[in-house]
C-alpha positions in Angstrom: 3.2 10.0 -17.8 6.7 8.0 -17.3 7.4 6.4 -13.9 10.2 7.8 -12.0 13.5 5.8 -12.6 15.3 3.7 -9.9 18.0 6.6 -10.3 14.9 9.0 -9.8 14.4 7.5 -6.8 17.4 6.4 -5.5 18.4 10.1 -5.7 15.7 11.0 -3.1 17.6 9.0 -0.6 19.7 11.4 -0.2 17.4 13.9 1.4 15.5 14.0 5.1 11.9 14.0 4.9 11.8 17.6 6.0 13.9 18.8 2.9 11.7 16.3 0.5 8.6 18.5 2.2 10.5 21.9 1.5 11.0 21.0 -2.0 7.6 19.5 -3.0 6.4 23.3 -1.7 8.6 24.2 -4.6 7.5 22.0 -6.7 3.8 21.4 -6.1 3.1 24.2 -3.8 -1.0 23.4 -4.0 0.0 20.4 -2.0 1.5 22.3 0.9 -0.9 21.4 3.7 -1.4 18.1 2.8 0.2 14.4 1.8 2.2 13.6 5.1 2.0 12.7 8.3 1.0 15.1 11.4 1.3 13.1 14.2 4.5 12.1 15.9 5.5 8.3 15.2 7.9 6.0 16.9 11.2 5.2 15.3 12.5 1.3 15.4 16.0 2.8 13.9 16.6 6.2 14.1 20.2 5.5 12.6 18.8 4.2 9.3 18.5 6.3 5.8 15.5 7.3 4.5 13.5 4.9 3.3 11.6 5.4 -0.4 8.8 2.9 -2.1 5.9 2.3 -3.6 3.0 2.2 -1.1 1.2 -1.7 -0.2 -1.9 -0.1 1.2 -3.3 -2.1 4.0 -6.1 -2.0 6.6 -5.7 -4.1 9.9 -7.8 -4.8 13.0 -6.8 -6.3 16.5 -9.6 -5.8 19.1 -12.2 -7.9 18.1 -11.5 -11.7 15.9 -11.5 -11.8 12.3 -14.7 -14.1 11.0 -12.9 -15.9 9.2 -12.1 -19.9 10.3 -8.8 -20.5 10.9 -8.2 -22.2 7.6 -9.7 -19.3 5.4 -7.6 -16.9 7.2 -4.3 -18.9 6.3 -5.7 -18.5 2.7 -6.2 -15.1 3.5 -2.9 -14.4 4.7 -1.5 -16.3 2.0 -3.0 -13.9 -0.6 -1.9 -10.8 1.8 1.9 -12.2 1.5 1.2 -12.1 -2.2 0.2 -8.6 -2.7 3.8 -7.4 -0.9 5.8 -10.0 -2.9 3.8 -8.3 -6.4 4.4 -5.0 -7.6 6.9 -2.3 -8.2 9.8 -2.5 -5.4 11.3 -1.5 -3.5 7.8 -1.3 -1.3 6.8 0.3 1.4 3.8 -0.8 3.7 1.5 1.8 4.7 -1.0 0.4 6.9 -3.9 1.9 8.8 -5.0 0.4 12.0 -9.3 1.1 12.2 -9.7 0.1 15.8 -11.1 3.0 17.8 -7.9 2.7 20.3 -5.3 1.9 17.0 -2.6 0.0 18.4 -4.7 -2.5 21.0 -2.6 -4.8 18.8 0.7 -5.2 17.0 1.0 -6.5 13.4 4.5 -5.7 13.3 7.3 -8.2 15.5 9.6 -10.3 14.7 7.7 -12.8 12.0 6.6 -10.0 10.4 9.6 -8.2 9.8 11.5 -10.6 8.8 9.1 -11.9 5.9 7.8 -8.2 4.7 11.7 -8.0 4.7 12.1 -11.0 2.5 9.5 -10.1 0.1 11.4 -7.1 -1.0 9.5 -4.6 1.8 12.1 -1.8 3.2 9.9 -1.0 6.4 6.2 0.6 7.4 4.6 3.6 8.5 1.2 2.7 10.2 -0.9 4.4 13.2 -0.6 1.2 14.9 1.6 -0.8 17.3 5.2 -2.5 17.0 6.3 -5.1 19.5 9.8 -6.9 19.4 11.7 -4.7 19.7 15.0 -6.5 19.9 14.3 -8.8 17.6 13.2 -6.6 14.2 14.6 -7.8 11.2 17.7 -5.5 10.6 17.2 -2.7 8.4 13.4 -2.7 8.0 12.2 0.4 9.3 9.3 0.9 11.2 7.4 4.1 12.0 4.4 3.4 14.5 2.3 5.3 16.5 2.8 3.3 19.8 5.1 0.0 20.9 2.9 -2.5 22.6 3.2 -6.2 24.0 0.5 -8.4 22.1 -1.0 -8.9 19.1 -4.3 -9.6 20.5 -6.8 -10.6 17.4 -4.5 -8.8 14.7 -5.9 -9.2 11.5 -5.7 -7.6 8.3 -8.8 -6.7 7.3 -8.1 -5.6 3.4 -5.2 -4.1 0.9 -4.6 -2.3 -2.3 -7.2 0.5 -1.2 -7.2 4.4 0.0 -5.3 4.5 3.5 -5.0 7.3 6.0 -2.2 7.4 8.3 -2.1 10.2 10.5 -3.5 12.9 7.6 -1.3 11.4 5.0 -3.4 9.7 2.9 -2.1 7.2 0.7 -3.0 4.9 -2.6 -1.6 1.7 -3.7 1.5 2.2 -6.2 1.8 5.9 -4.2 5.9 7.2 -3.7 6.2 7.3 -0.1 9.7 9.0 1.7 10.1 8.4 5.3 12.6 8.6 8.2 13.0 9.8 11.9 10.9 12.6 10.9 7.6 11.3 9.1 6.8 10.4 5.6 5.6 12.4 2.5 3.8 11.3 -0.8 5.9 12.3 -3.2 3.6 12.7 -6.6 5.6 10.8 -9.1 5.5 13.6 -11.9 7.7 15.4 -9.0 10.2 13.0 -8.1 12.7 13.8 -10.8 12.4 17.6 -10.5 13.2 17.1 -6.7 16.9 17.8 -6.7 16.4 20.6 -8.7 14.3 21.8 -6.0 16.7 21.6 -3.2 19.5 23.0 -4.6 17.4 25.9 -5.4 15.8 26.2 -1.6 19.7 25.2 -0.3 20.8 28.4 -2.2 18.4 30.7 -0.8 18.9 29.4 2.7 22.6 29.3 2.7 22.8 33.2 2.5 20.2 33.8 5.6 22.9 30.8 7.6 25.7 32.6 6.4 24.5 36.2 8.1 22.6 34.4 11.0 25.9 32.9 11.8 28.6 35.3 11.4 29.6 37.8 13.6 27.7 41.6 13.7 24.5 39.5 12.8 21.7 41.6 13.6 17.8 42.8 12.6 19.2 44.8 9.5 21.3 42.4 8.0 18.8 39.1 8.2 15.9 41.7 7.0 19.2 42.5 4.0 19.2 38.5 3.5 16.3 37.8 2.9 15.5 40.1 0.1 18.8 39.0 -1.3 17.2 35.4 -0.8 14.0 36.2 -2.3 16.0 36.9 -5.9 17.3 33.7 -6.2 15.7 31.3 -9.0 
């Protein structure tokens, strides 16, 4: 199966994450209840576009120290820093925190911004914590589940394995879609059928809109719409 193109995917740019959702239900509809995130997530940017990527799967821990001396977890962060820089890009980090209270500590700041920035990263969705606030590298977006003040004993504990970030569960190499609202996995066979999609859903929706906002709308004329909505293919 052929990758999706960089036009593939710069074309889902131009969609929310909602409207990439409604149109994977046209597209994949198996996958309806399943392959984004269910919990609400804080925003660093709300003002940014959507980002798109391929997925840098990566666990992280912060409440108890790492094992590791202090020399072997240079090395290891070393080899971290390589697995963003390698790859397909543009990338997206997709990192679960496995504490039992995710979020005792932030992995994402001001260092780690900026150099996930530098190594070609557009941002991160992870059930964790985000401190910094004022000082994020511009343009990276970050989705979070809390912001908090310390990193305490952050660690990453592993990378390039099976994530799960509030239900969405994600693989390295995985198209991930994300804004203000969430983020998707978008299957790559699906990415370049996408706009097809929404034109299609944008179609049948624009004749309920139309009725739902003009004057005289009523019961009998939405119930009219949306059988008229129904025979559009």
């Amino acid at each position: 199966m052929s990758q999706p193109t960089q036009a593939d995917l710069d074309a889902l740019r131009r969609y929310d994450t909602p409207t990439i959702c409604n149109a994977l239900e046209v597209i994949v509809p198996q996958r309806r209840a399943l392959g984004f995130t269910t919990r609400h997530l804080f925003v660093s940017d709300a003002s940014l576009p959507p980002m798109v990527g391929f997925a840098r799967t990566v666990t992280f821990r912060s409440v108890e120290p790492s094992p590791l001396s202090g020399p072997e977890m240079r090395e290891r962060r070393a080899q971290y820093y390589e697995y963003i820089a390698n790859g397909p890009r543009p990338c997206i980090a997709v990192v679960q925190d496995l504490d039992p209270q995710p979020g005792f500590g932030a992995m994402w700041g001001e260092v780690n911004s900026a150099v996930h920035k530098g190594l070609g990263c557009s941002g991160v969705v992870t059930n964790g914590s985000v401190r910094d606030m004022p000082d994020l590298a511009p343009g990276f977006q970050i989705l979070a589940g809390m912001i908090g003040p310390s990193h305490a004993h952050g660690h990453v504990v592993d990378w390039g394995g099976q994530v799960n970030v509030y239900g969405m569960t994600v693989r390295d190499g995985d198209i991930i879609h994300a804004d203000q609202h969430g983020a998707a996995v978008v299957p790559a066979y699906a990415v370049a059928k996408v706009p097809e999609a929404v034109d299609l859903i944008v179609r049948r929706e624009k004749v309920i809109l139309d009725v739902a906002r003009a004057p005289g709308f009523d019961i009998e004329t939405l119930k009219k719409a949306m059988a008229d909505s129904a025979e559009i293919h």
